[in-house]
MARVEX-979368 format. One record per atom (N, C-alpha, C): residue in three letters; atom name; x, y, z. Coordinates in pm, 1 decimal. Layout:
<atoms>
ATOM rodren torti       px       py       pz
ATOM    ALA    CA        X        Y        Z
...
</atoms>
This chain:
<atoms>
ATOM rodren torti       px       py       pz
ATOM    UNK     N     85.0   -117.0      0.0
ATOM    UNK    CA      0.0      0.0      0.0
ATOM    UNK     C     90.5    124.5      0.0
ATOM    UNK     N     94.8    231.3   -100.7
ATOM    UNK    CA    180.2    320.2    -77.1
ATOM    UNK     C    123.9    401.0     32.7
ATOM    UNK     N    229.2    543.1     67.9
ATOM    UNK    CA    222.6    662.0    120.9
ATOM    UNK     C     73.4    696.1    131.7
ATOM    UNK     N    -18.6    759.0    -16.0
ATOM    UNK    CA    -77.6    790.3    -35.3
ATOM    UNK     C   -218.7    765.0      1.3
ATOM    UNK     N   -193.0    596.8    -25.6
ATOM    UNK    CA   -327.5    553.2      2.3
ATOM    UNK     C   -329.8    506.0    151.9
ATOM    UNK     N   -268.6    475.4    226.3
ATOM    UNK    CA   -241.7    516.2    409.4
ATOM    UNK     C   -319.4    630.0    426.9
ATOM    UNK     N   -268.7    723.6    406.9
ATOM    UNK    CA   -334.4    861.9    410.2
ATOM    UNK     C   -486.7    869.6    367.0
ATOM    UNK     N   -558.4    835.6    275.7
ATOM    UNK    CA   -659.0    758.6    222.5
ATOM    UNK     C   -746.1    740.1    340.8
ATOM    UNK     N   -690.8    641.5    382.5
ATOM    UNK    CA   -722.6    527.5    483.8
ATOM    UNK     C   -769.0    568.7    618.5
ATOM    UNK     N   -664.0    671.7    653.6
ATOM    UNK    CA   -694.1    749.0    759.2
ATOM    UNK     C   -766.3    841.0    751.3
ATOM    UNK     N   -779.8    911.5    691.0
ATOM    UNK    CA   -916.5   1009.4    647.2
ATOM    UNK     C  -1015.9    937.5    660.2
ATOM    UNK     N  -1045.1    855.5    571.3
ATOM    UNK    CA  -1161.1    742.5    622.6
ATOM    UNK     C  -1213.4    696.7    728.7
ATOM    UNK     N  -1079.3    636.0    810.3
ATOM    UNK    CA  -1150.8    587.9    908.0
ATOM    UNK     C  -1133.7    741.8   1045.8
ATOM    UNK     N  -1096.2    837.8   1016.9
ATOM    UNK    CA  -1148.1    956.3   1066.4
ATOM    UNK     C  -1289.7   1011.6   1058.0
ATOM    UNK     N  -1353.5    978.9    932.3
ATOM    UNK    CA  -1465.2   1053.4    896.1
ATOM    UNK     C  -1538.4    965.7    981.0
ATOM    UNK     N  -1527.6    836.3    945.2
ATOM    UNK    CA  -1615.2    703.5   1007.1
ATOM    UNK     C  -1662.2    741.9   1129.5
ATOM    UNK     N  -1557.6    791.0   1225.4
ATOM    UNK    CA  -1521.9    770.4   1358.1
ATOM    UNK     C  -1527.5    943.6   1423.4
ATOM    UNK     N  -1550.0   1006.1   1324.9
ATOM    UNK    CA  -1570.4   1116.6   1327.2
ATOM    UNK     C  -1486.4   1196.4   1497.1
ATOM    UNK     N  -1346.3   1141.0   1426.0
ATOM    UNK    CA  -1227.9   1208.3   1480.3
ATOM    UNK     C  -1168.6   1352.7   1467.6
ATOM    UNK     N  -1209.1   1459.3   1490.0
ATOM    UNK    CA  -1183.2   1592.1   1479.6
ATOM    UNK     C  -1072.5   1632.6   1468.0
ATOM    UNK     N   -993.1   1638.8   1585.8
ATOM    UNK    CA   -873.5   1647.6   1579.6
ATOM    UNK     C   -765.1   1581.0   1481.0
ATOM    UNK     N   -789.8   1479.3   1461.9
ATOM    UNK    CA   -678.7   1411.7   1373.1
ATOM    UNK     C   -704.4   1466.3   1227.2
ATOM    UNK     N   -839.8   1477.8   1226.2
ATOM    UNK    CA   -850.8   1457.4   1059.6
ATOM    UNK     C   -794.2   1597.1   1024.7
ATOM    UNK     N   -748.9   1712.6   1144.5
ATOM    UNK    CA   -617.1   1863.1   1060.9
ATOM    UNK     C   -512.1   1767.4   1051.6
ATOM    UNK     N   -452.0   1697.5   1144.8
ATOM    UNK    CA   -349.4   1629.8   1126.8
ATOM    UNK     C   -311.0   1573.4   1008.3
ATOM    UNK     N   -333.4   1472.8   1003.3
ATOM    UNK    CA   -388.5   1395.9    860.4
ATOM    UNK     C   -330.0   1516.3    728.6
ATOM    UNK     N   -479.8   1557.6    727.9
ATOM    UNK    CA   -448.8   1671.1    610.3
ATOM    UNK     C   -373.9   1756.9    602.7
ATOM    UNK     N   -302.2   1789.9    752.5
ATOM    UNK    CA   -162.2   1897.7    730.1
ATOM    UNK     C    -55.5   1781.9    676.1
ATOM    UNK     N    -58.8   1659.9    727.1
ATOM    UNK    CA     41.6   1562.0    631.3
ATOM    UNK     C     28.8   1535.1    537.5
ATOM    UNK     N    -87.6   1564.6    438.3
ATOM    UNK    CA   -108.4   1517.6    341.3
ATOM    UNK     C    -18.8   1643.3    227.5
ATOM    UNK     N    -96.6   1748.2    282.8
ATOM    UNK    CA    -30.0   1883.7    228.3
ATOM    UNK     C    124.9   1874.0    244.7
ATOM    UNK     N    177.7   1848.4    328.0
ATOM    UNK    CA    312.3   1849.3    359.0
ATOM    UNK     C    421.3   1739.9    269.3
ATOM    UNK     N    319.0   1586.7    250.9
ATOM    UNK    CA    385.6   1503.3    147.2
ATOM    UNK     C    355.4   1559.4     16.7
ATOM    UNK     N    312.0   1651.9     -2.5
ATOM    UNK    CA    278.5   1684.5   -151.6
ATOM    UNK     C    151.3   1655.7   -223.1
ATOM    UNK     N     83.6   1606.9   -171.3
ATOM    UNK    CA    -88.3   1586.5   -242.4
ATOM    UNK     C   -184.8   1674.2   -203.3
ATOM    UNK     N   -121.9   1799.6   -198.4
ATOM    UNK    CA   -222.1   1909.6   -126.6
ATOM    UNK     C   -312.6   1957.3   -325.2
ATOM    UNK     N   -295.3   1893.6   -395.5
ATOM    UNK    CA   -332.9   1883.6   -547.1
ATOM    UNK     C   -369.7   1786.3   -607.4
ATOM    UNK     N   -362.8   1645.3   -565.1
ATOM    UNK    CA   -406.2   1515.6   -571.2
ATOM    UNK     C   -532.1   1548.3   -560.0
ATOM    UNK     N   -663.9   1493.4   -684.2
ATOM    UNK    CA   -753.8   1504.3   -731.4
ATOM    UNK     C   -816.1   1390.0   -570.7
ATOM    UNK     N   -740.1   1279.2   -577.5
ATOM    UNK    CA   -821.5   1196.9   -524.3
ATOM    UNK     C   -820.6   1222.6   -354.0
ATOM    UNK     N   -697.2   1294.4   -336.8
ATOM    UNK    CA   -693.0   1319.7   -196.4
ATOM    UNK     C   -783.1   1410.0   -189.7
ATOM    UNK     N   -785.3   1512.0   -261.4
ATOM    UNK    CA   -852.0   1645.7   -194.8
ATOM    UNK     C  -1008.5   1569.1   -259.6
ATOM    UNK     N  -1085.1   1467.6   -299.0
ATOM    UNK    CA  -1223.4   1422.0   -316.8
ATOM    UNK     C  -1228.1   1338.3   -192.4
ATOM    UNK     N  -1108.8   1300.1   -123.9
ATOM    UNK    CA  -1164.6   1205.8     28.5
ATOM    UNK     C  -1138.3   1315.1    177.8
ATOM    UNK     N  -1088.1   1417.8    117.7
ATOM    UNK    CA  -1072.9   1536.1    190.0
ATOM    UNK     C  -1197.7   1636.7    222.5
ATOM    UNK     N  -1267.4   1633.3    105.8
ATOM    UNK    CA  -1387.0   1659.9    123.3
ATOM    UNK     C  -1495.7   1576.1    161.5
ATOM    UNK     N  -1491.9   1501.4    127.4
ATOM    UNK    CA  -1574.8   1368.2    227.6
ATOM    UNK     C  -1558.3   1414.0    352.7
ATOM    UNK     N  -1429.1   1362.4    363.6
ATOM    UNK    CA  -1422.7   1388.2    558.1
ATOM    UNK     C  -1460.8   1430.5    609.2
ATOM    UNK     N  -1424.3   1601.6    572.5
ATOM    UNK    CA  -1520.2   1748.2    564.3
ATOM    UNK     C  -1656.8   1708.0    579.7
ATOM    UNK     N  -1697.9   1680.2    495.6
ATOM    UNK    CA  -1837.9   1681.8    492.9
ATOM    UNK     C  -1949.3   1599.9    603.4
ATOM    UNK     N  -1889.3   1474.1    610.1
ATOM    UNK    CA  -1884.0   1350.2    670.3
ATOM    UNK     C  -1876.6   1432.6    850.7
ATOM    UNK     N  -1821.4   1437.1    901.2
ATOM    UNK    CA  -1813.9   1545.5    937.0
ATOM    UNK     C  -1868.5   1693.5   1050.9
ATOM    UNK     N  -1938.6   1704.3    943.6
ATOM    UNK    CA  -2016.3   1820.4    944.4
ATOM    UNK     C  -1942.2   1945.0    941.1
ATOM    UNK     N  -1862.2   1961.0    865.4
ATOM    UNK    CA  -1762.5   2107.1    860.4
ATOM    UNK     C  -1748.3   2128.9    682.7
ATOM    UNK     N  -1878.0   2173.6    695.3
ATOM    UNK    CA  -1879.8   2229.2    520.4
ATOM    UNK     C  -1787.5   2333.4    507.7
ATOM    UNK     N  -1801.2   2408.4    532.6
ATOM    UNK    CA  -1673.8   2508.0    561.5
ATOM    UNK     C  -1556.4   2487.3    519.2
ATOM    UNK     N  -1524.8   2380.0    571.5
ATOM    UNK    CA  -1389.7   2305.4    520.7
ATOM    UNK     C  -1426.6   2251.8    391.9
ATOM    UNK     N  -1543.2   2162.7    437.3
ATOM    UNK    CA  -1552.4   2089.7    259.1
ATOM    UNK     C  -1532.8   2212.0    145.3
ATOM    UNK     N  -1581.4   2286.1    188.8
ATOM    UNK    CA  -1555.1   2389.1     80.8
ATOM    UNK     C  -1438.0   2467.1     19.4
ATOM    UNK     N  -1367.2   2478.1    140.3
ATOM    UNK    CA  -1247.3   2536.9     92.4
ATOM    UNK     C  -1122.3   2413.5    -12.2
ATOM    UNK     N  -1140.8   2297.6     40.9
ATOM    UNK    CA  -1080.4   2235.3      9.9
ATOM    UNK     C  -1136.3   2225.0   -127.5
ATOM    UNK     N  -1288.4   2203.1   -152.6
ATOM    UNK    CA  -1318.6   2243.5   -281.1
ATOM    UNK     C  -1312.9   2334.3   -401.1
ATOM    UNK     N  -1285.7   2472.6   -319.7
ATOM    UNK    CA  -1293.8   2581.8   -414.6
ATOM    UNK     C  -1082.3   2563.4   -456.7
ATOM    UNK     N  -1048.9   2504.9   -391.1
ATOM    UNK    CA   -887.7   2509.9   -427.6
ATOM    UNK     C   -846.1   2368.0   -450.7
ATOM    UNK     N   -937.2   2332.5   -557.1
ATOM    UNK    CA   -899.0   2201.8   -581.7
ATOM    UNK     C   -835.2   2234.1   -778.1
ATOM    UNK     N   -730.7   2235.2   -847.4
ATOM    UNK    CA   -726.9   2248.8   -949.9
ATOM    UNK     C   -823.5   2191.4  -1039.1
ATOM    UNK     N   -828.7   2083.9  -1031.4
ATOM    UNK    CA   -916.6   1969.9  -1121.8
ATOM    UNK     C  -1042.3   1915.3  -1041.9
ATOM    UNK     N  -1135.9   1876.3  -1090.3
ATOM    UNK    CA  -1280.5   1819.3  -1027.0
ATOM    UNK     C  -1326.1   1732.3  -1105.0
ATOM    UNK     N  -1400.9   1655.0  -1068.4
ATOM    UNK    CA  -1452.6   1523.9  -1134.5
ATOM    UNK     C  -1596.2   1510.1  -1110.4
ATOM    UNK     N  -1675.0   1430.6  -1110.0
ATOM    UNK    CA  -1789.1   1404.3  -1076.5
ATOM    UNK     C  -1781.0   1351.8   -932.6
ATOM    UNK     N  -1680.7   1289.5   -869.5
ATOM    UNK    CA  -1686.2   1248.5   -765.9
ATOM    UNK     C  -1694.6   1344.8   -644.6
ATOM    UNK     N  -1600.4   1477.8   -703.4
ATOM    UNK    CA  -1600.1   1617.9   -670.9
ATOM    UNK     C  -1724.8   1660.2   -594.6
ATOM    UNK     N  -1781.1   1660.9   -682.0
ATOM    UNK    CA  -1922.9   1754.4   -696.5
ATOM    UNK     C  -2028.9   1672.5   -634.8
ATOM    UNK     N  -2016.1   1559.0   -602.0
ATOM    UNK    CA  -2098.0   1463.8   -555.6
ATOM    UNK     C  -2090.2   1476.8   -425.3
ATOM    UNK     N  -1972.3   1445.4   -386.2
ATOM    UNK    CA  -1904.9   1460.2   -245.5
ATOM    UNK     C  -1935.1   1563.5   -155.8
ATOM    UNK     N  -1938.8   1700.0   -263.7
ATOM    UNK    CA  -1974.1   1858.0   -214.8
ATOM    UNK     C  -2124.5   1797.9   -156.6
ATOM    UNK     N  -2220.5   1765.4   -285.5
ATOM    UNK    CA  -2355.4   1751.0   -261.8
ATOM    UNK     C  -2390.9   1700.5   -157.4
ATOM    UNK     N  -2361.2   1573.6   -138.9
ATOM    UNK    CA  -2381.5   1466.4    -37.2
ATOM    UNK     C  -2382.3   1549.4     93.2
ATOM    UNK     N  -2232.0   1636.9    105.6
ATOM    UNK    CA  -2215.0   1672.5    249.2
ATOM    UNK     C  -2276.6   1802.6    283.1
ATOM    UNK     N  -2347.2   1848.7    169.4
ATOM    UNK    CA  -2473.3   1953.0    228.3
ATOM    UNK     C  -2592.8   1878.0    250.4
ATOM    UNK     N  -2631.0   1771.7    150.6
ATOM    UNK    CA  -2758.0   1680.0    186.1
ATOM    UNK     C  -2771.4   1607.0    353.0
ATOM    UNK     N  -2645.5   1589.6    391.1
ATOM    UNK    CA  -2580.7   1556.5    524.9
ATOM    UNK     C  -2625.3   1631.8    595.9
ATOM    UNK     N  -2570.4   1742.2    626.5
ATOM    UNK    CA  -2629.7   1858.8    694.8
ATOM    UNK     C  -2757.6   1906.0    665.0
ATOM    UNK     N  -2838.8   1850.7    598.4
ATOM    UNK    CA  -2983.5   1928.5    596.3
ATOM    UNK     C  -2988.9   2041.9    528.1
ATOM    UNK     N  -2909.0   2090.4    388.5
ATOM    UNK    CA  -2937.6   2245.6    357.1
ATOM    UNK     C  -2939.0   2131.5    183.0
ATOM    UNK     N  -3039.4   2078.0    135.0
ATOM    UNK    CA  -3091.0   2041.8     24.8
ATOM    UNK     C  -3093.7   2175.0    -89.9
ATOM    UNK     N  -3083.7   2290.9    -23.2
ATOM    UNK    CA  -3121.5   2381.9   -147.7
ATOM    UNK     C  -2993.3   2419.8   -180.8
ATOM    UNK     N  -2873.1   2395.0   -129.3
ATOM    UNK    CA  -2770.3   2434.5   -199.7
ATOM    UNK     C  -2704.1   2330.3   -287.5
ATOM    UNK     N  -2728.1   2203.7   -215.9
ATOM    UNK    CA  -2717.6   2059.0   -311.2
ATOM    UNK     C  -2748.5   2073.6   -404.4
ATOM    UNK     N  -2905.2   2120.3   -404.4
ATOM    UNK    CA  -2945.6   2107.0   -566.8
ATOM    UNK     C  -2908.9   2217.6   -665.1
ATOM    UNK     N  -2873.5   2327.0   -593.4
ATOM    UNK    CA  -2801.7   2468.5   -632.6
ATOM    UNK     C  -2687.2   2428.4   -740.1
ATOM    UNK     N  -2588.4   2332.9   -681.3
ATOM    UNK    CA  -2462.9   2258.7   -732.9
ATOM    UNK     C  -2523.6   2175.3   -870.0
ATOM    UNK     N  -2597.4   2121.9   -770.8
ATOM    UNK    CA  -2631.1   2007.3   -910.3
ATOM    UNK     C  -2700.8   2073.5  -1015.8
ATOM    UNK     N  -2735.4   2172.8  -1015.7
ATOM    UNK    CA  -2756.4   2258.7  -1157.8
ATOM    UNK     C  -2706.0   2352.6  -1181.0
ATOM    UNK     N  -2561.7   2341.7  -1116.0
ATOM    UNK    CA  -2468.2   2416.1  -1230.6
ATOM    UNK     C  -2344.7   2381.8  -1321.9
ATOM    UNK     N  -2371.7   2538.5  -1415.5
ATOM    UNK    CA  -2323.9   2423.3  -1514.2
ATOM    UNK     C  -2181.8   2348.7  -1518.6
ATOM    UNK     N  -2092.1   2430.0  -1425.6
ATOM    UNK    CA  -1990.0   2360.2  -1436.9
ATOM    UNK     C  -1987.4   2184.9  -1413.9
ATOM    UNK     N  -2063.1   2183.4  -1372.3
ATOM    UNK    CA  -2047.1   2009.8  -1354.3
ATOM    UNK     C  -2115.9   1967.5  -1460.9
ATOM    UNK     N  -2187.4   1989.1  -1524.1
ATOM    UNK    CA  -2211.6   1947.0  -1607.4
ATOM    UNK     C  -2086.3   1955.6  -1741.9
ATOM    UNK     N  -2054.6   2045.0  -1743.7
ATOM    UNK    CA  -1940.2   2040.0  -1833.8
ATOM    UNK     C  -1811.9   1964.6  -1787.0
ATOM    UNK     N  -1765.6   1949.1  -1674.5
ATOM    UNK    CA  -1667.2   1836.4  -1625.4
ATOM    UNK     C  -1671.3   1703.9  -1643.9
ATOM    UNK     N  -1824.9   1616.5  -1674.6
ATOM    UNK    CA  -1831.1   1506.2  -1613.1
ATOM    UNK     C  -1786.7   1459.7  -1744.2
</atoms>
């Protein structure tokens, strides 16, 4: 299992376990090994975020993500549907940038 996906792993089972503290940790190491631009880190980064309950974060990590995917934008969605604010979920999901990404 490399570096990367450890890191992965722990985010995960942070969100799961909905570990606060660790999950800056985590992500200041993640930033620090160099995947502070990794598509896939910063899409389980926002999970976490979201997962969570710190849209806030999900967001920032979102708005400074170079590249986005559908998994992106899903992830965003999910973790407002999470929190109960449905009208910005669907806000996302009809715009157009995602539609032009996927």
């Amino acid at each position: 299992m490399s570096e990367r996906q450890k890191l992965a792993e722990l985010l995960k089972k942070c969100s799961r376990n909905l570990f606060l503290d660790q999950r800056k940790e985590v992500h200041g190491a993640m930033v620090r090994k160099g995947y502070g631009f990794d598509l896939m880190v910063n899409n389980d980064l926002t999970d976490m975020y979201g997962k969570c309950g710190r849209m806030s974060h999900a967001c920032e990590v979102f708005d400074g993500m170079l590249e986005r995917n559908v998994v992106s934008w899903t992830t965003l969605m999910c973790g407002y549907l999470q929190e109960g604010n449905a009208k910005v979920s669907l806000s996302l999901f009809g715009t157009w940038d995602f539609w032009c990404e996927a």
